[in-house]
VEXGUGU-59198 format. One record per atom (N, C-alpha, C, O): residue in three letters; x, y negated, z. Coordinates in nm, 3 decimals, m for minus. Layout:
# residues N
   r      xx      yy      zz
 ALA       X       Y       Z
...
END
This chain:
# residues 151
   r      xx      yy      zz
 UNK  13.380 m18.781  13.774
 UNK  13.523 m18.764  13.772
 UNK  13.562 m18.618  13.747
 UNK  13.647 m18.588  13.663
 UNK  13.493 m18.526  13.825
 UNK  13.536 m18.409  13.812
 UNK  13.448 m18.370  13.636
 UNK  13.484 m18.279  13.561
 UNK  13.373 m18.433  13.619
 UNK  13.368 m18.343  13.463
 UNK  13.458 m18.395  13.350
 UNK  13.488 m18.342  13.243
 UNK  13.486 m18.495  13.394
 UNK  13.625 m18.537  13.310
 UNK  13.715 m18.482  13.292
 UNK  13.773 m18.474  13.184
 UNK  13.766 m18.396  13.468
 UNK  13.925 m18.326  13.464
 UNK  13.841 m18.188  13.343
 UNK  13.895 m18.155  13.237
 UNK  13.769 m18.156  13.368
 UNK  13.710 m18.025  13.319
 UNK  13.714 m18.001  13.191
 UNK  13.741 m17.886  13.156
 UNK  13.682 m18.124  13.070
 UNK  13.695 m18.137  12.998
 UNK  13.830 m18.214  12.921
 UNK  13.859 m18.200  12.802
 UNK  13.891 m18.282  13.002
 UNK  14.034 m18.291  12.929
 UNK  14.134 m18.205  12.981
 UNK  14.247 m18.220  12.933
 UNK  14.119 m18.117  13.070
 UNK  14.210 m17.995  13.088
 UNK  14.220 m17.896  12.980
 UNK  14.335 m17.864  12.951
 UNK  14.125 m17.839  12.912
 UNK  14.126 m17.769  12.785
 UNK  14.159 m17.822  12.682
 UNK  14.190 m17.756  12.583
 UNK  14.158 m17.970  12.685
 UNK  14.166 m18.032  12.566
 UNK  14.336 m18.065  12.539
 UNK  14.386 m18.060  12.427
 UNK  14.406 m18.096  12.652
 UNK  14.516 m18.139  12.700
 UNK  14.583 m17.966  12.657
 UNK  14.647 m17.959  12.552
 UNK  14.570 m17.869  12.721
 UNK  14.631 m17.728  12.663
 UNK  14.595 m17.709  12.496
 UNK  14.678 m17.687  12.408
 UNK  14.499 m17.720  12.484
 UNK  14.497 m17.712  12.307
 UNK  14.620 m17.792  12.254
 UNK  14.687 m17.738  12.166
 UNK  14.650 m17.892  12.290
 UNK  14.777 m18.016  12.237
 UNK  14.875 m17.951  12.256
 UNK  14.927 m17.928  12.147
 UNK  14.935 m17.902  12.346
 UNK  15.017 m17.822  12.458
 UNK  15.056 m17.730  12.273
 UNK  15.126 m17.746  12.173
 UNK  14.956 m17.637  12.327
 UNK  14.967 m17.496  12.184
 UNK  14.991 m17.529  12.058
 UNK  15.058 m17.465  11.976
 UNK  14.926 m17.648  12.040
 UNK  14.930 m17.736  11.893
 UNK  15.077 m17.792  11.863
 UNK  15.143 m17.806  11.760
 UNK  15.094 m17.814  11.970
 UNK  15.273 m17.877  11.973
 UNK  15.394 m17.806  11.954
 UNK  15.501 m17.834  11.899
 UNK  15.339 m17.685  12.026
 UNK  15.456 m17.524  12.013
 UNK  15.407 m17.498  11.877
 UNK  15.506 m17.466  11.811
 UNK  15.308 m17.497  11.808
 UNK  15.280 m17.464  11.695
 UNK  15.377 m17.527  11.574
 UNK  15.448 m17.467  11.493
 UNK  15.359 m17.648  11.587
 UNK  15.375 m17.766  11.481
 UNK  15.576 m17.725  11.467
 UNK  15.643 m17.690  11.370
 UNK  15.619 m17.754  11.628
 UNK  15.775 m17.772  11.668
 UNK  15.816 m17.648  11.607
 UNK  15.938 m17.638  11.590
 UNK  15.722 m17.521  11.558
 UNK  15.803 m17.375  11.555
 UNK  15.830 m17.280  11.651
 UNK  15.932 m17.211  11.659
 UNK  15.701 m17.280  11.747
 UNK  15.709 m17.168  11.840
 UNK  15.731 m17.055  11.795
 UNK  15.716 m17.016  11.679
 UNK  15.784 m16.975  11.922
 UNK  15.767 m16.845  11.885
 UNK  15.695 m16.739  12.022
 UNK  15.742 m16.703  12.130
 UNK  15.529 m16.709  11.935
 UNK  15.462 m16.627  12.082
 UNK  15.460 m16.564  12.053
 UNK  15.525 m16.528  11.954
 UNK  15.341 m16.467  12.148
 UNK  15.319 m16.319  12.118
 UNK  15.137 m16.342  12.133
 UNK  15.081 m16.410  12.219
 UNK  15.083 m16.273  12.037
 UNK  14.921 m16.306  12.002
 UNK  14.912 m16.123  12.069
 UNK  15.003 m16.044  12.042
 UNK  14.787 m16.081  12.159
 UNK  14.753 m15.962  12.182
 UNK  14.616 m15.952  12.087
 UNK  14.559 m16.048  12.035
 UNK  14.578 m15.819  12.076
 UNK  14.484 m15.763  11.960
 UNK  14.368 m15.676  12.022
 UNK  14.386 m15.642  12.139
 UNK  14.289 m15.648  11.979
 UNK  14.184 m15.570  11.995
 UNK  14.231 m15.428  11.891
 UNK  14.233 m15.458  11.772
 UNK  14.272 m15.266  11.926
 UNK  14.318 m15.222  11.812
 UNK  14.238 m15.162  11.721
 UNK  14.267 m15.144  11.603
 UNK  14.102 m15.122  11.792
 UNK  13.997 m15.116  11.704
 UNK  13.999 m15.226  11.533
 UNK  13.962 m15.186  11.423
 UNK  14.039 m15.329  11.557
 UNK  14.042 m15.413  11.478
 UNK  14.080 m15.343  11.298
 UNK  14.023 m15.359  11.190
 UNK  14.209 m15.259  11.343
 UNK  14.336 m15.200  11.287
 UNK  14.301 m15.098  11.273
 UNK  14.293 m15.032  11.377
 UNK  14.251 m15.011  11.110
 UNK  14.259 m14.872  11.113
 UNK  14.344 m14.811  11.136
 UNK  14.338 m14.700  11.189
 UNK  14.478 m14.888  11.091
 UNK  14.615 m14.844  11.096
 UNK  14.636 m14.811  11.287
 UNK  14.665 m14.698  11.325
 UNK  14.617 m14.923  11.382
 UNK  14.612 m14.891  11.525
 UNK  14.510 m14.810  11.604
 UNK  14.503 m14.785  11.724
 UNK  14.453 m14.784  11.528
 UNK  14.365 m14.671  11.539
 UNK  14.421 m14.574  11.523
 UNK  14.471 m14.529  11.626
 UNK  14.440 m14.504  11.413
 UNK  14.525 m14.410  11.371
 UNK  14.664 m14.376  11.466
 UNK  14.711 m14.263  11.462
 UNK  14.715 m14.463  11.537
 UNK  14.839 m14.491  11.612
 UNK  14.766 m14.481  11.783
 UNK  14.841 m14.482  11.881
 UNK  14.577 m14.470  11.803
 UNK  14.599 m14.428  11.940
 UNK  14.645 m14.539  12.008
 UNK  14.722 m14.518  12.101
 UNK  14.612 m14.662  11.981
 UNK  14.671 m14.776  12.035
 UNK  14.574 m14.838  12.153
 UNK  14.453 m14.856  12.138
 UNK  14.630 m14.861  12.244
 UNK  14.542 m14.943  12.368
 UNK  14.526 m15.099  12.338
 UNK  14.442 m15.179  12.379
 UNK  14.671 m15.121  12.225
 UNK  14.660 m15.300  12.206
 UNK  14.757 m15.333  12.094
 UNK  14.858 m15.264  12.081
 UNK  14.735 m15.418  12.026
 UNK  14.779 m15.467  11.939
 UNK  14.846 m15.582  11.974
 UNK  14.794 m15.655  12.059
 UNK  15.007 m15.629  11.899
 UNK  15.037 m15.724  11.928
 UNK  15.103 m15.829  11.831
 UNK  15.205 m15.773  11.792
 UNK  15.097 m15.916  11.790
 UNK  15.155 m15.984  11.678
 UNK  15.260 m16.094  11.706
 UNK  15.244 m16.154  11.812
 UNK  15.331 m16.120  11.654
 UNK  15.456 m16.206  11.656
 UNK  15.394 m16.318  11.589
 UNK  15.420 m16.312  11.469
 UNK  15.326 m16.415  11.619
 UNK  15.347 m16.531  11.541
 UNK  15.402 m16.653  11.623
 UNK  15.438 m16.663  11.741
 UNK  15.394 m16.770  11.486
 UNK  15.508 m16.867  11.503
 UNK  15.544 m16.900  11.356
 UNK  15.496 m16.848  11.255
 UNK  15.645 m17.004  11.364
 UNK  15.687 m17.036  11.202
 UNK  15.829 m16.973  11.212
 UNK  15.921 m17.050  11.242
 UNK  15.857 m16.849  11.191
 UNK  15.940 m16.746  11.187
 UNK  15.929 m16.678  11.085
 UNK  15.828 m16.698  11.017
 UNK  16.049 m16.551  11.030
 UNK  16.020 m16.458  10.966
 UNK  15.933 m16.318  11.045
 UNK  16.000 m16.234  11.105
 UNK  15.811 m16.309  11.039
 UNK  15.690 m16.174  11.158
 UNK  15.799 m16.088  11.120
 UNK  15.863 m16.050  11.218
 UNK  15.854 m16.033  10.977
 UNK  15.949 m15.913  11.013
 UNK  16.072 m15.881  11.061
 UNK  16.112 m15.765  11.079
 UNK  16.145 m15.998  11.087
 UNK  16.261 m15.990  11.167
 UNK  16.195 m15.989  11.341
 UNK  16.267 m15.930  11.422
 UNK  16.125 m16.022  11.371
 UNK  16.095 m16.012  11.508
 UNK  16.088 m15.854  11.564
 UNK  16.033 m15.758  11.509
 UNK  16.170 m15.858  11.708
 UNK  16.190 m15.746  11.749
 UNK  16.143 m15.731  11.925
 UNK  16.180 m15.812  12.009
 UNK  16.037 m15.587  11.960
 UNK  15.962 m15.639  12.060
 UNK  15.986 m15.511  12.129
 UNK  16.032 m15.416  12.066
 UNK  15.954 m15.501  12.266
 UNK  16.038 m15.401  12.331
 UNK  15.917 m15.428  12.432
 UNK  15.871 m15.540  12.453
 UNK  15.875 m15.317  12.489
 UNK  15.772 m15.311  12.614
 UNK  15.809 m15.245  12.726
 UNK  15.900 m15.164  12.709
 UNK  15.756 m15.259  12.864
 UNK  15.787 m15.208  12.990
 UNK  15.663 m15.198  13.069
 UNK  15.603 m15.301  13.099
 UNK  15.619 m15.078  13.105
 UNK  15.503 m15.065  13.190
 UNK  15.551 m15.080  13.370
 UNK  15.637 m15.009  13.423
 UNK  15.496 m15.157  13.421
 UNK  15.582 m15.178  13.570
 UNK  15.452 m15.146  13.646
 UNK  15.339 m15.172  13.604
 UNK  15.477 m15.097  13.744
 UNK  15.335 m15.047  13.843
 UNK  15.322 m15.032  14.005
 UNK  15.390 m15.109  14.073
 UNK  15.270 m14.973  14.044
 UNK  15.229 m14.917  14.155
 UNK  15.106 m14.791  14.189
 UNK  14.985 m14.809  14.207
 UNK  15.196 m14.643  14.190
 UNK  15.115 m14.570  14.202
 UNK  15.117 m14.450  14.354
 UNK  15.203 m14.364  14.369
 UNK  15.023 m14.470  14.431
 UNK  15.036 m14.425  14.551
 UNK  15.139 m14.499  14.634
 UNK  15.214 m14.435  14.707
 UNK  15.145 m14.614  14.626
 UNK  15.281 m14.718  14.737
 UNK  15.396 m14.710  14.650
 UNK  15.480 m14.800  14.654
 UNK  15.411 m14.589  14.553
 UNK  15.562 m14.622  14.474
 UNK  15.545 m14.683  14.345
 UNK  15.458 m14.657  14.263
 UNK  15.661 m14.787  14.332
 UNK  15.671 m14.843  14.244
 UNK  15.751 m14.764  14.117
 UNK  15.825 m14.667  14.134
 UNK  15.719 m14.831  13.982
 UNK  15.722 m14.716  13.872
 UNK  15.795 m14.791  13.714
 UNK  15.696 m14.816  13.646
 UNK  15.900 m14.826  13.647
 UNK  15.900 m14.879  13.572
 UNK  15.903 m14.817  13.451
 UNK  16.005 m14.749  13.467
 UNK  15.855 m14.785  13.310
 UNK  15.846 m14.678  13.211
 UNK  15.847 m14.790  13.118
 UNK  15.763 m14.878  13.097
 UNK  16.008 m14.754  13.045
 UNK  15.975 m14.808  12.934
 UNK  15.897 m14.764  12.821
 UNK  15.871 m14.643  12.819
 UNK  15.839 m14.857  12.696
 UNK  15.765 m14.769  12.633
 UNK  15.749 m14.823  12.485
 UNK  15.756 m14.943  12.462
 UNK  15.728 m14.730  12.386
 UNK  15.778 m14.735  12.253
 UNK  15.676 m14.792  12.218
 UNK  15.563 m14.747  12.238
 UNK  15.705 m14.918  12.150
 UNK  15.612 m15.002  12.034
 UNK  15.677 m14.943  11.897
 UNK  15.791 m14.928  11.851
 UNK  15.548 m14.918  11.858
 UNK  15.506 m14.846  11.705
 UNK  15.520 m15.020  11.570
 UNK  15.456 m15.125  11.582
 UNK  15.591 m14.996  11.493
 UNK  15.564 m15.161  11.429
 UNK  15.469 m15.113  11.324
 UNK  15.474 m14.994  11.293
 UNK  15.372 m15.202  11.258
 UNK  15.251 m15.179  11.173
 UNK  15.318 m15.230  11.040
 UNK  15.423 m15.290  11.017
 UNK  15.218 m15.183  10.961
 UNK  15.288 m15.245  10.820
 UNK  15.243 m15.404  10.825
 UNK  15.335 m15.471  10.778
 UNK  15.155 m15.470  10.857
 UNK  15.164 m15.587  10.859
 UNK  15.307 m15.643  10.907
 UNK  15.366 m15.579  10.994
 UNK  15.360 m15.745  10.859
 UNK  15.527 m15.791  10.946
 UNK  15.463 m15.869  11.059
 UNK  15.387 m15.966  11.066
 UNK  15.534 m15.772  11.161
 UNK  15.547 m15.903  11.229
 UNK  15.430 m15.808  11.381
 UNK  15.424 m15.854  11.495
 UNK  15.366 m15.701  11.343
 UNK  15.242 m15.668  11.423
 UNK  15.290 m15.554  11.438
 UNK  15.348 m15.484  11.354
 UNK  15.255 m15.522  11.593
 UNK  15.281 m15.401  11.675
 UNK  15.155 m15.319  11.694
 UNK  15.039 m15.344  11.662
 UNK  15.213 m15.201  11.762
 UNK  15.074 m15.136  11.836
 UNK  15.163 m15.058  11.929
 UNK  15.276 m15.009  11.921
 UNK  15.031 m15.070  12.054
 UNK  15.131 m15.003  12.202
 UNK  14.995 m14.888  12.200
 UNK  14.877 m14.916  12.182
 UNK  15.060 m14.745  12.225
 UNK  14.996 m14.660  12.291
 UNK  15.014 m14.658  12.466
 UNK  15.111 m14.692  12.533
 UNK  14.889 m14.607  12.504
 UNK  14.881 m14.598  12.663
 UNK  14.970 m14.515  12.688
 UNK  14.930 m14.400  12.670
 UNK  15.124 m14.524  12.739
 UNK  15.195 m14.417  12.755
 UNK  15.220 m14.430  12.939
 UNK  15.319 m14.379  12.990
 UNK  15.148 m14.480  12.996
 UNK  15.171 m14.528  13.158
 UNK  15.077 m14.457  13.237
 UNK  14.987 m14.451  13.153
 UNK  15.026 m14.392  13.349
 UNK  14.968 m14.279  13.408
 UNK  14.821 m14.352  13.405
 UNK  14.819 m14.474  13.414
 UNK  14.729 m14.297  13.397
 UNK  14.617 m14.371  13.396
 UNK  14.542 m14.442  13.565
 UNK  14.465 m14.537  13.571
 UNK  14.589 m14.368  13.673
 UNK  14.591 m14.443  13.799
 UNK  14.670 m14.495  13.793
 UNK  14.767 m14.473  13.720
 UNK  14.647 m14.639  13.922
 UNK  14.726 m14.697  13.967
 UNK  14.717 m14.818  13.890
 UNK  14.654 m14.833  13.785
 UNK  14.806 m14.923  13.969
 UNK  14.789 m15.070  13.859
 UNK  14.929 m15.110  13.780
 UNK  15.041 m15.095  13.831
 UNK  14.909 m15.152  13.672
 UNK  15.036 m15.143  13.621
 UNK  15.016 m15.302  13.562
 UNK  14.914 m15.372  13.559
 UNK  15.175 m15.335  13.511
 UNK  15.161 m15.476  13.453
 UNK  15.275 m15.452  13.331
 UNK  15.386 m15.403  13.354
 UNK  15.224 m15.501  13.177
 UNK  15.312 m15.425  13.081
 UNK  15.364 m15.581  13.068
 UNK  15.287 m15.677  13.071
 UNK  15.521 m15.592  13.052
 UNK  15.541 m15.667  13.041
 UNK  15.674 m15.629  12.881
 UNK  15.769 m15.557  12.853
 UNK  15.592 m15.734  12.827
 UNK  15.657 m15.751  12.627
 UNK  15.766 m15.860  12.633
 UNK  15.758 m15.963  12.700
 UNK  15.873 m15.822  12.549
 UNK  15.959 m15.904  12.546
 UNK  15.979 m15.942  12.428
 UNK  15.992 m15.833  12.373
 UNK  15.995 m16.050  12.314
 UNK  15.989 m16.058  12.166
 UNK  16.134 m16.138  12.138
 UNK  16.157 m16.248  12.188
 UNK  16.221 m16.073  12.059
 UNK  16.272 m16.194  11.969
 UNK  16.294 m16.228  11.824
 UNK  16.216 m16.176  11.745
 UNK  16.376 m16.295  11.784
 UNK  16.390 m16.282  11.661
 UNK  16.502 m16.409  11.620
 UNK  16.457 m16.523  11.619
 UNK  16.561 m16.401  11.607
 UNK  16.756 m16.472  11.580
 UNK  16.717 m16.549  11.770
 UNK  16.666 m16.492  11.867
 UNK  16.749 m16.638  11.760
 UNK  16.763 m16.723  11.871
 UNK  16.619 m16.738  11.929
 UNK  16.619 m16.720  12.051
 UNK  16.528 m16.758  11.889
 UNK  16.367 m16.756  11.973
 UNK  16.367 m16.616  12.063
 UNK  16.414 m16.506  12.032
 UNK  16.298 m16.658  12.189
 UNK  16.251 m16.569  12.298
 UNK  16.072 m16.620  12.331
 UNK  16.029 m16.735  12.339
 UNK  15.998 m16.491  12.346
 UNK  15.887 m16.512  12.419
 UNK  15.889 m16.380  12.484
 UNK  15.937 m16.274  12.444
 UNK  15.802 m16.419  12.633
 UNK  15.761 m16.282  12.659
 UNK  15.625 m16.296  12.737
 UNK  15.579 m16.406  12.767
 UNK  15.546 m16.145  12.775
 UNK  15.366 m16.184  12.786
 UNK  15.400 m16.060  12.919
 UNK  15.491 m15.982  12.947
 UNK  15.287 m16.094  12.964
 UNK  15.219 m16.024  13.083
 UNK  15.114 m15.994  13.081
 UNK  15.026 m16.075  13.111
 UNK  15.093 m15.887  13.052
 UNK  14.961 m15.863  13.068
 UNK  14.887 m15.722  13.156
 UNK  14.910 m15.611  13.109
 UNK  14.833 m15.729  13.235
 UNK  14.762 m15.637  13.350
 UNK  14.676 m15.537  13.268
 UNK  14.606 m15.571  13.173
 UNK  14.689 m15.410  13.314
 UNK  14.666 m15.270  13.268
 UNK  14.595 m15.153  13.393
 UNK  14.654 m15.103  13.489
 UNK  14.441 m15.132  13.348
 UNK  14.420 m15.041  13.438
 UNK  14.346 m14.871  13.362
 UNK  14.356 m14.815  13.253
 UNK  14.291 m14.845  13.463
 UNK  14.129 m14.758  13.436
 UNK  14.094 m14.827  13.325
 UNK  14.110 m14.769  13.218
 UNK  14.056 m14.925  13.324
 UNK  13.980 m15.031  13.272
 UNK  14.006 m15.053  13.123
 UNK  13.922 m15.086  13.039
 UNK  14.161 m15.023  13.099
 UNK  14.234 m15.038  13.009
 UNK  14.334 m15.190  12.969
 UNK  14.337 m15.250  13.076
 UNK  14.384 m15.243  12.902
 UNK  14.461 m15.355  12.875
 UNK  14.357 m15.477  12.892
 UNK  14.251 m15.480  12.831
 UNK  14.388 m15.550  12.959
 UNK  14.379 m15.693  12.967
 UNK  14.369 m15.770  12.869
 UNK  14.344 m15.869  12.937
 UNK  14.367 m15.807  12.770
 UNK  14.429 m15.890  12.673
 UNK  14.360 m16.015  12.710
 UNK  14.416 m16.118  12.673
 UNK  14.254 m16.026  12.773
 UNK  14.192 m16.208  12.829
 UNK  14.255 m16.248  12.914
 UNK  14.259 m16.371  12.910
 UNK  14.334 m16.189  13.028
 UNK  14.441 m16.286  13.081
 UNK  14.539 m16.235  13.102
 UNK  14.562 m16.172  13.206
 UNK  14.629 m16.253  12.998
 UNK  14.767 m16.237  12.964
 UNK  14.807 m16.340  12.982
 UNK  14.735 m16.431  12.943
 UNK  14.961 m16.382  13.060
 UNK  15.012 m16.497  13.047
 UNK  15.147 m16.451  12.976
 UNK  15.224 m16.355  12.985
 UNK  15.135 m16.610  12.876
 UNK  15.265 m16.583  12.789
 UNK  15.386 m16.683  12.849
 UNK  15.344 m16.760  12.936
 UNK  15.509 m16.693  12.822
 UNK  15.593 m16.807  12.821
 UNK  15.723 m16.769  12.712
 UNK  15.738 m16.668  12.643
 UNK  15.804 m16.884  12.725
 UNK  15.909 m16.855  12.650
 UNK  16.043 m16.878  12.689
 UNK  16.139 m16.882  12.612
 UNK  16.046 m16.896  12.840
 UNK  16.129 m16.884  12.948
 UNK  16.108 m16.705  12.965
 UNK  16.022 m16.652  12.895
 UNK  16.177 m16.635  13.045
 UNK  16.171 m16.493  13.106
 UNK  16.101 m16.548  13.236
 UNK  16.139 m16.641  13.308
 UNK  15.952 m16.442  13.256
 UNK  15.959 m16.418  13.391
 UNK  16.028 m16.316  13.521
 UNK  16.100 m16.216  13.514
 UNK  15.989 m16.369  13.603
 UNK  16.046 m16.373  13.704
 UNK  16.014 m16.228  13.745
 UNK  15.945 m16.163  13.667
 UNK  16.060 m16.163  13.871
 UNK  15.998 m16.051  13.947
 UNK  15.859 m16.088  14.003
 UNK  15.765 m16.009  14.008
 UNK  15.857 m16.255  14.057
 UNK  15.742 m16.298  14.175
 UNK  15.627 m16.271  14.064
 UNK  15.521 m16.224  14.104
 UNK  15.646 m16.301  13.905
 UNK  15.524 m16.312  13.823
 UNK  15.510 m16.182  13.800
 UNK  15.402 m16.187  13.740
 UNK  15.544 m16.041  13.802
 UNK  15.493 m15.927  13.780
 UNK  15.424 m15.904  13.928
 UNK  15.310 m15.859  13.940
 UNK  15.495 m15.934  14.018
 UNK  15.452 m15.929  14.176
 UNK  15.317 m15.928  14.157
 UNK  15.235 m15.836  14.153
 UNK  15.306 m16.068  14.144
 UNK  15.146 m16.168  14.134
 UNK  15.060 m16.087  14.063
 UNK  14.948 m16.057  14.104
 UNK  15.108 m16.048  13.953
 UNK  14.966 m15.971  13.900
 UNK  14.952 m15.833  13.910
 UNK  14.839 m15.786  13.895
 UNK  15.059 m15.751  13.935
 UNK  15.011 m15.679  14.014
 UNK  14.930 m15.633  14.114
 UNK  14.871 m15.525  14.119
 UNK  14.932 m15.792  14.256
 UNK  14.861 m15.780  14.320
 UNK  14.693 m15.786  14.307
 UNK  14.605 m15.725  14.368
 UNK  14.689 m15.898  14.189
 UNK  14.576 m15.945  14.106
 UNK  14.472 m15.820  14.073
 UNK  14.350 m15.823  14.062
 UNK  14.572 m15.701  14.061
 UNK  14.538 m15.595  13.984
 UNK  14.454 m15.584  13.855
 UNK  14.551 m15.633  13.797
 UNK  14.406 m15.574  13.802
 UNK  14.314 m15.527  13.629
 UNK  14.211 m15.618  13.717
 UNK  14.212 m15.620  13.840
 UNK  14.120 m15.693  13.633
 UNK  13.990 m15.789  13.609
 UNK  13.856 m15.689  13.616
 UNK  13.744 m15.736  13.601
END
């Protein structure tokens, strides 16, 4: 029984993604920036891309580093660089390098909203567990991973 849930739980989220896909989602994909000479060149901790069945160059993305350093809390907004690809960002580390922080991306583009979470340390950006949605989160979901702190 239990290798059943195990295996139709991944299978069941693939459908999930496949469905936002098909209907015309609109997410946010994170990057490796090494990938990108161009985000290289830009000093980038992460790369981020707008896809979806949208126009990538009308999409418009805005970042916030939220934290905790020494008991005080810290919010810095922070400038996304857009790449010549449409549609693809690059974030430099502009947030103190102690302490735990959670960058939270906001994307739109005419009427579509997504936004991502993703946990930031020493360690550097997260990009394996980022959670995305296309509702706004909440305060409790920066809370949470904050507490989580960097992987």
């Amino acid at each position: 029984m239990r290798s059943s849930f195990t295996i139709a739980a991944p299978a069941a989220a693939a459908l999930v993604l496949a469905g936002q896909l098909i209907a015309g989602g609109f997410f946010l994909q994170l990057g490796n920036p090494e990938a990108s000479s161009e985000a290289r060149e830009q000093h980038a901790a992460v790369t981020i891309r707008a896809a979806g069945c949208h126009d990538p160059a009308t999409a418009k993305l805005t970042a916030t580093a939220i934290g905790v350093v020494n008991g005080q809390r810290h919010s810095i907004p922070l400038a996304v660089t857009r790449l010549s690809e449409p549609g693809t960002f690059a974030l430099r580390q502009q947030w103190p390098p102690d302490g735990r922080w959670v960058i939270q991306m906001t994307a739109t583009n005419g009427e579509q909203f997504t936004n991502l979470l993703v946990a930031a340390g020493p360690g550097g950006v997260d990009r394996m567990h980022a959670k995305v949605n296309m509702k706004p989160f909440i305060d409790g979901d920066v809370e949470a991973m904050l507490q989580e702190g960097t992987r």
